[in-house]
Structures are given as structure tokens and as C-alpha cells.
C-alpha positions in Angstrom: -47.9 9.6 17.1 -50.4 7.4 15.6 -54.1 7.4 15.6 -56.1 4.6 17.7 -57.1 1.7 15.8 -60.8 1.8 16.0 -63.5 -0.3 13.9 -65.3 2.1 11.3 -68.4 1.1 9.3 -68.6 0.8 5.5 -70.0 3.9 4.7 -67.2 5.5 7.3 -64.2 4.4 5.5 -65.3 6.5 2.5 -62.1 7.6 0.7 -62.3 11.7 0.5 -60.8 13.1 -2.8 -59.1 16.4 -2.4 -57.9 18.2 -5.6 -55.2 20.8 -5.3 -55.7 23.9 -6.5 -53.8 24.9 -9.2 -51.7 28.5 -8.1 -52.0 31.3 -11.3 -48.8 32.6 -12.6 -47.6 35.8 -11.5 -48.0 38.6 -14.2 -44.2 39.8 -15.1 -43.3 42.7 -16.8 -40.1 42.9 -18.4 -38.0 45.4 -16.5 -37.1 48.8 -17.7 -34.4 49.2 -19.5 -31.9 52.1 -18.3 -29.4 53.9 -19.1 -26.2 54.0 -17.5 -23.1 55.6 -17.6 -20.6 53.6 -19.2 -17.5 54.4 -16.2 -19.8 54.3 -13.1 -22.1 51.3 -12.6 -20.6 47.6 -13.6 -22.1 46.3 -16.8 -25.7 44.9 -17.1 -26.6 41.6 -18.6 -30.0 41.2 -19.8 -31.3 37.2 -21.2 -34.8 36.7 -23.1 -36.0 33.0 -21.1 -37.8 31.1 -24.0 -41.3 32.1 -22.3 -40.3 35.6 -22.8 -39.2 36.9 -19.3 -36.1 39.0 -19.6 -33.7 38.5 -17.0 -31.5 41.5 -15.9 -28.4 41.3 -14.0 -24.2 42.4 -13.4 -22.2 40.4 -14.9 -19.2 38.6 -11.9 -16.3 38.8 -13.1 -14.2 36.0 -11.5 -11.7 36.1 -9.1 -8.1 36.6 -9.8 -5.8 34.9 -7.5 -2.8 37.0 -6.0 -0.1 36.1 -8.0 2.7 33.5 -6.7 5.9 35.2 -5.2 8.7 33.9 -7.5 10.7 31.7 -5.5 14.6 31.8 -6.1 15.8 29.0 -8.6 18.4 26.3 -7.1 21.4 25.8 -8.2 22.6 22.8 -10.1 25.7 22.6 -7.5 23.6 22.7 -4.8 21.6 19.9 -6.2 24.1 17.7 -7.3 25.9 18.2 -3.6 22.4 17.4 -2.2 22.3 14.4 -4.3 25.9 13.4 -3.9 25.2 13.4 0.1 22.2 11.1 0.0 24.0 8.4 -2.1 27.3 8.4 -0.2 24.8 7.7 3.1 23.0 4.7 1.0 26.8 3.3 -0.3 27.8 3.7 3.6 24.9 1.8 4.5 24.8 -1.3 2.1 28.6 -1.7 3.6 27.9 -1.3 7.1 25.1 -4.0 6.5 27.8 -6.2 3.9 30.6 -6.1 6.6 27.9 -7.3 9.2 26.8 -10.2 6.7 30.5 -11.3 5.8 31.1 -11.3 9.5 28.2 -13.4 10.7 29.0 -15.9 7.8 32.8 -15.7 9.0 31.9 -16.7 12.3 28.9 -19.3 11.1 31.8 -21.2 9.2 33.9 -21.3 12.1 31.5 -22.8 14.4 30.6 -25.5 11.3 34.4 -26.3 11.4 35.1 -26.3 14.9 31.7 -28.3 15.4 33.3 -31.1 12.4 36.7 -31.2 14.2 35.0 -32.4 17.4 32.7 -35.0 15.9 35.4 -36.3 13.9 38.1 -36.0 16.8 35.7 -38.0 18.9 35.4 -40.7 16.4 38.9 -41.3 15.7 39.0 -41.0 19.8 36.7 -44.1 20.1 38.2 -45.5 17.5 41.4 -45.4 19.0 40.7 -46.4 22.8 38.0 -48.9 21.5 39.4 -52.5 23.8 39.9 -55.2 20.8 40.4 -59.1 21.4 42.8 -59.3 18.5 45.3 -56.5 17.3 45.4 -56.8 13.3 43.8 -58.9 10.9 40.7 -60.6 10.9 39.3 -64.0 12.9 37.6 -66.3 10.6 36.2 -69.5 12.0 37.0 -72.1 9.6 34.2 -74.8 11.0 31.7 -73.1 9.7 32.8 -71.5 6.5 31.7 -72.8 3.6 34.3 -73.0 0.4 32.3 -73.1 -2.5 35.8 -73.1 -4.8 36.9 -76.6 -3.1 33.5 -77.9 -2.6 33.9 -78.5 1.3 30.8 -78.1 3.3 31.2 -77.9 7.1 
């Protein structure tokens, strides 16, 4: 795809220059201007260019699209039914899903209670069966208190 590299000498490496030659303009001559029957050929449309050339062609005429089959207007029962339907579906479902919340809290606060009654039961439980050394009152060992009121020190 590429050349070799080979060595050339100085005067080998001269550059060559090529000029391109300039292409002359075609002679134009305006076109002819004829006459047509109004009815039978489509209308011509002729420009002047700013050099002079005159341009000659039919005018396109754009495209009309088909038009758009009317379609039959709803009626404002039919709507407000249509409407009516899709809100009674989201009412029904915000209470299916609030019945489903009030019952998972219902049964949340019933294990909470149940769970208190058995911690509590079991404390009074050992509380109860607890062994005690004396039944009522409270043992104070009177050697070793101090009574700062009557100034005895034991």
C-alpha cells in the first residue's frame, strides 16, 4: 500500500509543482420561451440567477394528505361511567390494602401484649417462689451500724 523507503539524492527529492488547469465555463443560452396552452401543460416557472442564467421549470404543488375520517364523538355518560369505574377500583384498593394494615397492626399489638404478660408473669413468678431467710421486714445488724443521731460508733 505504501511505497519502499529508499534513499534518494538531493537533486532527486526535487518537489514537482503541478498547476491545475482551470476548466472554461460552459456557454448557456437562455432557453426559449414557449407558449403553452393555459388547460393542458402544468404551469412554468422561469428565475433570472444573478449571473443571468434563466432557470425554467413546473412548479410542485405539494401534497395534500387524505383527509382524516371523522371519528364518532363520546359521550359524556360514557365517560363519566368510564371514570366512575376506574375510581371505584382505586377506593377498593386503598381498603383492601387499609384492612390488611389495621390487621397486621391488630395482630402486632397482640403479640406486644401477650409478649408483656409473660415477662411480667415470670417476674412476679420469681418473685413469688424466690426461698427467703426471713418472711417480712428487714434484718439490720445493729454491731455495725453507725447512729450518727446518738453519736454511737460500733
Amino acid at each position: 500500500m505504501y511505497p519502499e523507503h529508499t534513499r534518494h539524492t538531493a537533486a532527486e527529492r526535487a518537489v514537482e509543482v503541478h498547476q491545475p488547469t482551470p476548466l472554461q465555463p460552459a456557454a448557456m443560452t437562455p432557453a426559449p420561451m414557449v407558449a403553452v396552452q393555459p388547460g393542458a401543460v402544468p404551469s412554468v416557472a422561469s428565475i433570472v440567477l444573478p449571473d443571468g442564467r434563466v432557470v425554467t421549470g413546473y412548479a410542485i404543488n405539494p401534497v395534500q394528505p387524505e383527509p382524516l375520517v371523522a371519528k364518532p364523538p363520546v359521550s359524556r355518560a360514557a365517560v363519566n361511567v368510564a371514570l366512575g369505574g376506574v375510581g371505584f377500583l382505586a377506593v377498593c384498593g386503598g381498603l383492601l390494602l387499609l384492612t390488611t394494615f389495621i390487621t397486621a397492626l391488630t395482630v402486632l399489638i397482640n403479640q406486644l401484649i401477650t409478649l408483656a404478660a409473660v415477662i411480667f408473669g415470670g417476674w412476679i413468678a420469681v418473685q413469688v417462689f424466690k426461698p427467703h431467710g426471713h418472711q417480712g421486714g428487714s434484718t439490720v445488724n445493729i454491731r455495725k451500724a453507725i447512729f450518727k443521731r446518738n453519736h454511737f460508733n460500733g
